[in-house]
N, CA, C and O atoms as CSV, one atom per row, in Angstrom:
chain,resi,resn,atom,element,x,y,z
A,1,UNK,N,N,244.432,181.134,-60.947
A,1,UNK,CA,C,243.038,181.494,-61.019
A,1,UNK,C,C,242.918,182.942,-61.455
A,1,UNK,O,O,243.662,183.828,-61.034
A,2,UNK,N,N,241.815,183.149,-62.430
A,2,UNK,CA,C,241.982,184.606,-62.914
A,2,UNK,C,C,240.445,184.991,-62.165
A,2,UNK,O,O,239.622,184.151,-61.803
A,3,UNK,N,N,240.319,186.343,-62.055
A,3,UNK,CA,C,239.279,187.094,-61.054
A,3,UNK,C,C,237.931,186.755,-61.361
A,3,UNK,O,O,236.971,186.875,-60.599
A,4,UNK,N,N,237.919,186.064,-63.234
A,4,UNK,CA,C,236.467,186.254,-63.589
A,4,UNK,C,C,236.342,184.491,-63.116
A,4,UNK,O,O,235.200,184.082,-62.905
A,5,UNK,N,N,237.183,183.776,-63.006
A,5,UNK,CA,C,236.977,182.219,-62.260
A,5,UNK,C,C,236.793,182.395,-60.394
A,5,UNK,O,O,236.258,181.562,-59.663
A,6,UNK,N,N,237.440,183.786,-59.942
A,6,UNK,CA,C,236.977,183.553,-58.543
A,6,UNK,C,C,235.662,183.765,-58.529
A,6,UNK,O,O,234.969,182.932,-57.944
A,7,UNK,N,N,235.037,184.897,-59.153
A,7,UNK,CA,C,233.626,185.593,-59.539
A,7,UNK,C,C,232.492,184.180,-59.960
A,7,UNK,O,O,231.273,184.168,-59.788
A,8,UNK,N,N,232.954,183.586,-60.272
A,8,UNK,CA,C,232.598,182.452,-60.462
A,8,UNK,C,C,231.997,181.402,-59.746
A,8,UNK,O,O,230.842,181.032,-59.538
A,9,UNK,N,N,233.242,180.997,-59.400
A,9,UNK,CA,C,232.800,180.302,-58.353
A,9,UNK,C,C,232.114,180.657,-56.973
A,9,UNK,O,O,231.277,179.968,-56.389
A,10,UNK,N,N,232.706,182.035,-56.513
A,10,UNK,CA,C,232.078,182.527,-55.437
A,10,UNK,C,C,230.314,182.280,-55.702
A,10,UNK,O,O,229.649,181.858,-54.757
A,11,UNK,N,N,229.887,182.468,-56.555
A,11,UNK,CA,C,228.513,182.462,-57.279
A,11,UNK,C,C,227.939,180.709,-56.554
A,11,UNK,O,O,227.184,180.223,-55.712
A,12,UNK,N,N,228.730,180.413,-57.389
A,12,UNK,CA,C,228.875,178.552,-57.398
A,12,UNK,C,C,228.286,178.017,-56.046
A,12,UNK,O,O,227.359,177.289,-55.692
A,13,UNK,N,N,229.619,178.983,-55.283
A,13,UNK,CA,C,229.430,178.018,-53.896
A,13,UNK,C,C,229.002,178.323,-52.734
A,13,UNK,O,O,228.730,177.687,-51.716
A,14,UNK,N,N,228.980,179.754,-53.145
A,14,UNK,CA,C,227.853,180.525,-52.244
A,14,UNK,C,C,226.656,181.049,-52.442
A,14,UNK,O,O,226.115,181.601,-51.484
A,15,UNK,N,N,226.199,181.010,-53.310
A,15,UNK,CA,C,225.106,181.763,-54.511
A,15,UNK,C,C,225.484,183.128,-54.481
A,15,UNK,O,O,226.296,183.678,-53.738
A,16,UNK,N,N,224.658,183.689,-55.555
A,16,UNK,CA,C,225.164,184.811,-55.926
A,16,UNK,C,C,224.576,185.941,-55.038
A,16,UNK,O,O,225.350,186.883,-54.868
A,17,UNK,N,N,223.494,186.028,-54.501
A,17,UNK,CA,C,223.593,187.143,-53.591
A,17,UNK,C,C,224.062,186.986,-51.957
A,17,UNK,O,O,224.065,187.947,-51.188
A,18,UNK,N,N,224.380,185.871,-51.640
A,18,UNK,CA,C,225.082,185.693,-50.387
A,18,UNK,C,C,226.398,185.706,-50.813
A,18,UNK,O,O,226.905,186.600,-50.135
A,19,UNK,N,N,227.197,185.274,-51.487
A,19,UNK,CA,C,228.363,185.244,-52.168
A,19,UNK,C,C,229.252,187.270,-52.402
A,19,UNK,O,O,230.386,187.661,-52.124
A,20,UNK,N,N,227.969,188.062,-53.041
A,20,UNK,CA,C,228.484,189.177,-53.293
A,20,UNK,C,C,228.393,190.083,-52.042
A,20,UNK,O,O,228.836,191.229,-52.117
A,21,UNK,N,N,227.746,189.548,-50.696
A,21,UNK,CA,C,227.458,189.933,-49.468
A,21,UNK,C,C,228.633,190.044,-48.843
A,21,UNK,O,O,229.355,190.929,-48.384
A,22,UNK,N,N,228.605,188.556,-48.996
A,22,UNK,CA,C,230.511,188.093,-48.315
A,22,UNK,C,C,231.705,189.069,-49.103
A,22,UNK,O,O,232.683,189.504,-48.494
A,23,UNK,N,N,231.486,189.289,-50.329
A,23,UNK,CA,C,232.709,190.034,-51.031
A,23,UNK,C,C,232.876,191.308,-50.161
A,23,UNK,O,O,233.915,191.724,-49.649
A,24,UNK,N,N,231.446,191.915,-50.097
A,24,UNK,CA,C,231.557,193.346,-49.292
A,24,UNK,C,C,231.606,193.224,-48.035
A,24,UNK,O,O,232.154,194.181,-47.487
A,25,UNK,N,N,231.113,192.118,-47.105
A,25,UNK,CA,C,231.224,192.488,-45.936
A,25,UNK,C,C,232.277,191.825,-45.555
A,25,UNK,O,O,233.233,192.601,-45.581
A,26,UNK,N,N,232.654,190.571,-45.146
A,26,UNK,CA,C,233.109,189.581,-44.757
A,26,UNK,C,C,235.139,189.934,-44.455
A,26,UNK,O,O,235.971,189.564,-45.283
A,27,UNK,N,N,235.505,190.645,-43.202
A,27,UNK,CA,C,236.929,190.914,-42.979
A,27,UNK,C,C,237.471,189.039,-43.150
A,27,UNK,O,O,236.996,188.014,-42.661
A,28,UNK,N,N,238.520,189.258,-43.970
A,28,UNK,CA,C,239.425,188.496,-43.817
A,28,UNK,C,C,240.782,188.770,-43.204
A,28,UNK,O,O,241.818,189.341,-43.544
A,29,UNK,N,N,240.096,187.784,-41.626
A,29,UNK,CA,C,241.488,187.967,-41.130
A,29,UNK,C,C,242.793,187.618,-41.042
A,29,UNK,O,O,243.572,187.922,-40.138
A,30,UNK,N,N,243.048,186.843,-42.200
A,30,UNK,CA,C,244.828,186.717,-42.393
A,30,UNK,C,C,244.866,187.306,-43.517
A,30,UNK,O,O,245.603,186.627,-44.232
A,31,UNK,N,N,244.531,188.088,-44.013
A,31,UNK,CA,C,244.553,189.225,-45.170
A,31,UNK,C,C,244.320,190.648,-44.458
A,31,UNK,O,O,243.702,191.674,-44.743
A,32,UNK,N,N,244.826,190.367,-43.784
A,32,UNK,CA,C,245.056,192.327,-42.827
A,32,UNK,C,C,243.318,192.961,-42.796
A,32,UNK,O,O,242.950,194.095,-43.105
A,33,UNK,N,N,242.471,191.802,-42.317
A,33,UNK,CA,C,241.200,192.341,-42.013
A,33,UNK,C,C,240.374,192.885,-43.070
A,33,UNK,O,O,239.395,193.617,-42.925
A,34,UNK,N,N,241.021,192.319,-44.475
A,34,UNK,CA,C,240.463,193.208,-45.484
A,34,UNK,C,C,239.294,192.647,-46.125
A,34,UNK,O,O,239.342,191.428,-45.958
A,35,UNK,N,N,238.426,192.926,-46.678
A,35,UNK,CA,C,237.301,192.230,-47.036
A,35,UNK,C,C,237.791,191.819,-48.868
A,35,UNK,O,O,238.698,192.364,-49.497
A,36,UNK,N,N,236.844,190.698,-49.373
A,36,UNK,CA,C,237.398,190.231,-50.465
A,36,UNK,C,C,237.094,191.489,-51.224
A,36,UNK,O,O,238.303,191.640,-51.404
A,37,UNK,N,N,236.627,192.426,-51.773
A,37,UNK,CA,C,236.922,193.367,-53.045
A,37,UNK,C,C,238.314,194.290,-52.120
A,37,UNK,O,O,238.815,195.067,-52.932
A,38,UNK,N,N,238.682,194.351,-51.399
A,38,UNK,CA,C,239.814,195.421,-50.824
A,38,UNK,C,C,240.945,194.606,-51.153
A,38,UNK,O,O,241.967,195.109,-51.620
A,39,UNK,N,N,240.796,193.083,-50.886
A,39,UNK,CA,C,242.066,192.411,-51.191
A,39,UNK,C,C,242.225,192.395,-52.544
A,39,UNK,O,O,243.261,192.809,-53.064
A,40,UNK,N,N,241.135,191.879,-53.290
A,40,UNK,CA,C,241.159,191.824,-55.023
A,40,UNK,C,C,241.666,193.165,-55.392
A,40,UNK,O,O,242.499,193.217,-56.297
A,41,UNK,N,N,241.347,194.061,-54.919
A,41,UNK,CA,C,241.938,195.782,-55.562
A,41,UNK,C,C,243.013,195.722,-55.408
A,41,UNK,O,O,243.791,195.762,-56.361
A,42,UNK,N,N,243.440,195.598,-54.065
A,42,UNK,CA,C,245.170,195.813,-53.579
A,42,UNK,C,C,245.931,195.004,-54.082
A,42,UNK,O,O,247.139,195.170,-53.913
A,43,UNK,N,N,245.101,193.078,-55.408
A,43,UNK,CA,C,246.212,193.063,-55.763
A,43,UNK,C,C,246.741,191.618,-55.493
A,43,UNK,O,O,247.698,191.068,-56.037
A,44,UNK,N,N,246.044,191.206,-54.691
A,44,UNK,CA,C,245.872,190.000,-53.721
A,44,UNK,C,C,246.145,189.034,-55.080
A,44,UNK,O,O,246.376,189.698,-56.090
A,45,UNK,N,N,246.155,187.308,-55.293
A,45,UNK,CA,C,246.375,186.762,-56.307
A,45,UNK,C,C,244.766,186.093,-55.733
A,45,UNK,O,O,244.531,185.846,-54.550
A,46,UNK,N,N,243.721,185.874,-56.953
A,46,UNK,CA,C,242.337,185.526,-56.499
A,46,UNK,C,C,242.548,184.203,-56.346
A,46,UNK,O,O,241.441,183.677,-56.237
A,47,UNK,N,N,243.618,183.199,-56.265
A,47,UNK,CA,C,243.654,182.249,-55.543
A,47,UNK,C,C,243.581,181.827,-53.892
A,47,UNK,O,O,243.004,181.034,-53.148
A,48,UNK,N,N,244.575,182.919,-53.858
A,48,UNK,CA,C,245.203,183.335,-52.410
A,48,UNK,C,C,243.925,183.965,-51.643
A,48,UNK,O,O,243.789,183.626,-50.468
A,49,UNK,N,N,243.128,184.709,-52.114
A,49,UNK,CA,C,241.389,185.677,-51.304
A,49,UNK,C,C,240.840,184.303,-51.409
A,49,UNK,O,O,240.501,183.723,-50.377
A,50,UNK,N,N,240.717,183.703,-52.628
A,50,UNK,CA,C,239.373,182.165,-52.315
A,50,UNK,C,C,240.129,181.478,-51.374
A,50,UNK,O,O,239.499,181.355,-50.323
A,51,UNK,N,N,241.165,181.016,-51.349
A,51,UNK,CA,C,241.236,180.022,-50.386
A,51,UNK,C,C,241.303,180.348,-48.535
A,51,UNK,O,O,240.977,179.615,-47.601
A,52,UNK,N,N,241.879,181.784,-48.545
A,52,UNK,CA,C,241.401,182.171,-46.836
A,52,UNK,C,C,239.687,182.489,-46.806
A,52,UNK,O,O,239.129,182.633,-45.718
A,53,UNK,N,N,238.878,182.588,-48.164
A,53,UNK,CA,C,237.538,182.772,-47.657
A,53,UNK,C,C,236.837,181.570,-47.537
A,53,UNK,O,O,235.759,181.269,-47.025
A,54,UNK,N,N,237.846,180.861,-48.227
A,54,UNK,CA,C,236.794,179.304,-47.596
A,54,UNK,C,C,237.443,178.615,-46.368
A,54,UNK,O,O,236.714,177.922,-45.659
A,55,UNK,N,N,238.599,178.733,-46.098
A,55,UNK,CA,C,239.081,178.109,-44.476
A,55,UNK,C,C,238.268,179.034,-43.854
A,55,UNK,O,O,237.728,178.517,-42.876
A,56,UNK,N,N,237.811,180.733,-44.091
A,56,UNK,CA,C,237.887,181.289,-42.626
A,56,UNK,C,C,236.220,180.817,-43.030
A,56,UNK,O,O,235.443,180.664,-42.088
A,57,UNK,N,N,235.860,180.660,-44.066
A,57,UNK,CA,C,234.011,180.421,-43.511
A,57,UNK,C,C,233.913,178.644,-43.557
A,57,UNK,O,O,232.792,178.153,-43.683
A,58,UNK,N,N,234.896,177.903,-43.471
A,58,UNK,CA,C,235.342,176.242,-43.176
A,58,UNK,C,C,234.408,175.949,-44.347
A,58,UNK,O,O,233.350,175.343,-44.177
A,59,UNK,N,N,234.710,176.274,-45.225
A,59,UNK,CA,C,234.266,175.331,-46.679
A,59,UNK,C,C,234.800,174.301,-46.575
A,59,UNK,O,O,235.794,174.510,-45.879
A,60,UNK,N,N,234.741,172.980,-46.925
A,60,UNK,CA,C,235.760,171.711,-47.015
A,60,UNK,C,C,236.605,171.674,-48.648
A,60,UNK,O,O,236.094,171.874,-49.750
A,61,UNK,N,N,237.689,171.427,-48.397
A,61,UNK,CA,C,238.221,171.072,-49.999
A,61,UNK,C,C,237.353,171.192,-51.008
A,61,UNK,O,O,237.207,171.993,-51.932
A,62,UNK,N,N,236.576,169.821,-50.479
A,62,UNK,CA,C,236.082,169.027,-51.684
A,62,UNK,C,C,234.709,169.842,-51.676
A,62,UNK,O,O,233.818,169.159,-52.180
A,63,UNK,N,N,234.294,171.033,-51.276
A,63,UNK,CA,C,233.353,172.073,-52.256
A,63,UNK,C,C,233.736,173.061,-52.967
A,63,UNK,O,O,233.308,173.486,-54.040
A,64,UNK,N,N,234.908,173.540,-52.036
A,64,UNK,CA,C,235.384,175.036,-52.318
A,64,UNK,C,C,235.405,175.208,-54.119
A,64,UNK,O,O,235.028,176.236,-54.682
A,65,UNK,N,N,236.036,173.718,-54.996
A,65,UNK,CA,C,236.166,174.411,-56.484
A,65,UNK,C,C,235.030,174.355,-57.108
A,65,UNK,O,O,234.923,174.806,-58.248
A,66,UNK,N,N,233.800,173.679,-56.321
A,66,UNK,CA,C,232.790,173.927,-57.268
A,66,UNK,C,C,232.365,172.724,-57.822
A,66,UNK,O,O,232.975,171.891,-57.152
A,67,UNK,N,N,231.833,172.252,-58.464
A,67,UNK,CA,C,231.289,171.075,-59.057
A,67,UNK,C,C,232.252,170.375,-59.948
A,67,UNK,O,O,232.274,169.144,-59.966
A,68,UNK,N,N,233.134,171.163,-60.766
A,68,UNK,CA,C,233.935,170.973,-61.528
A,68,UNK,C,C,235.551,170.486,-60.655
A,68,UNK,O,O,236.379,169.861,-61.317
A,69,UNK,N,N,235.811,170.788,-59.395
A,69,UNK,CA,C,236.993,170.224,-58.638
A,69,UNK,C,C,237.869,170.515,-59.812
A,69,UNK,O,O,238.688,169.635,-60.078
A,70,UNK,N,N,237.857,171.466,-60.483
A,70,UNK,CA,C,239.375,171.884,-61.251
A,70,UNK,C,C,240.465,171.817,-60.950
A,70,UNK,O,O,241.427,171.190,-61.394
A,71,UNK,N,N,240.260,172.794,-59.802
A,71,UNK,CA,C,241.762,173.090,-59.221
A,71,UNK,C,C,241.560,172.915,-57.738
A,71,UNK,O,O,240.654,173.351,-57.028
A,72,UNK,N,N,242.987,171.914,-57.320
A,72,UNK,CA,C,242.843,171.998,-55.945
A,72,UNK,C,C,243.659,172.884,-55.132
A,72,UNK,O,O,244.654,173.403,-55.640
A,73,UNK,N,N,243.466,173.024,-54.391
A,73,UNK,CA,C,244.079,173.525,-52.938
A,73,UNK,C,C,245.294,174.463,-52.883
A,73,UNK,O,O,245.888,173.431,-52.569
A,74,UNK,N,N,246.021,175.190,-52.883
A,74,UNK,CA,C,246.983,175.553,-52.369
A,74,UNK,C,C,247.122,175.601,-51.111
A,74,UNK,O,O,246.188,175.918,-50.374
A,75,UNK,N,N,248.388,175.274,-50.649
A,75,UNK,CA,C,248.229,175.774,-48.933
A,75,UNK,C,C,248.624,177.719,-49.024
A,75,UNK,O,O,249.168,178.394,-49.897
A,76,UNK,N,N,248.191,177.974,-48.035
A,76,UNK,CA,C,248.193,179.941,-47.836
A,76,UNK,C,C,248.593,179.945,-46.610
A,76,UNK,O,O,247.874,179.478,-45.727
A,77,UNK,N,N,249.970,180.542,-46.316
A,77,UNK,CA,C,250.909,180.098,-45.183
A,77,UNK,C,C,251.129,181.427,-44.378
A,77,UNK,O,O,252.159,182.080,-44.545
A,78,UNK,N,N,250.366,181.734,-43.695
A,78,UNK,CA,C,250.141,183.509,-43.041
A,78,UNK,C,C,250.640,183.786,-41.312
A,78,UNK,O,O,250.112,184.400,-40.386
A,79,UNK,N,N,251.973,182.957,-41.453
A,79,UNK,CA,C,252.455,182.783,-40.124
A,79,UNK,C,C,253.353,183.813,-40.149
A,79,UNK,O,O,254.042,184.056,-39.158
């Protein structure tokens, strides 16, 4: 997934001004508490930030890609 497809979808599946809310506010906590633009800076892979922001806000699978279900799932293993 490249940043302008997370940007994307975040839009998609959260709308776009609750979506860019979550980017700034929203700690992700199996990402060292970092919120999604701190992880995207530091580097994070924007697969790896979408998929702990939809377990930690319990998106189900089958919304998280969006209408299009492109791409599914990775597991993100933060044990």
């Amino acid at each position: 997934m490249r940043e302008r497809e997370f940007w994307e979808l975040l839009e998609e599946v959260f709308g776009r001004g609750y979506g860019r809310s979550l980017a700034r506010d929203q700690r992700l906590v199996k990402l060292d508490s970092r919120t999604v633009l701190e992880a995207l800076h530091d580097g994070e892979e924007p697969r790896t930030v979408w998929n702990v922001l939809c377990d930690q806000m319990e998106i189900p699978d089958s919304q998280r890609w969006g209408k299009d279900h492109a791409a599914p799932p990775l597991p993100v293993d933060f044990s």
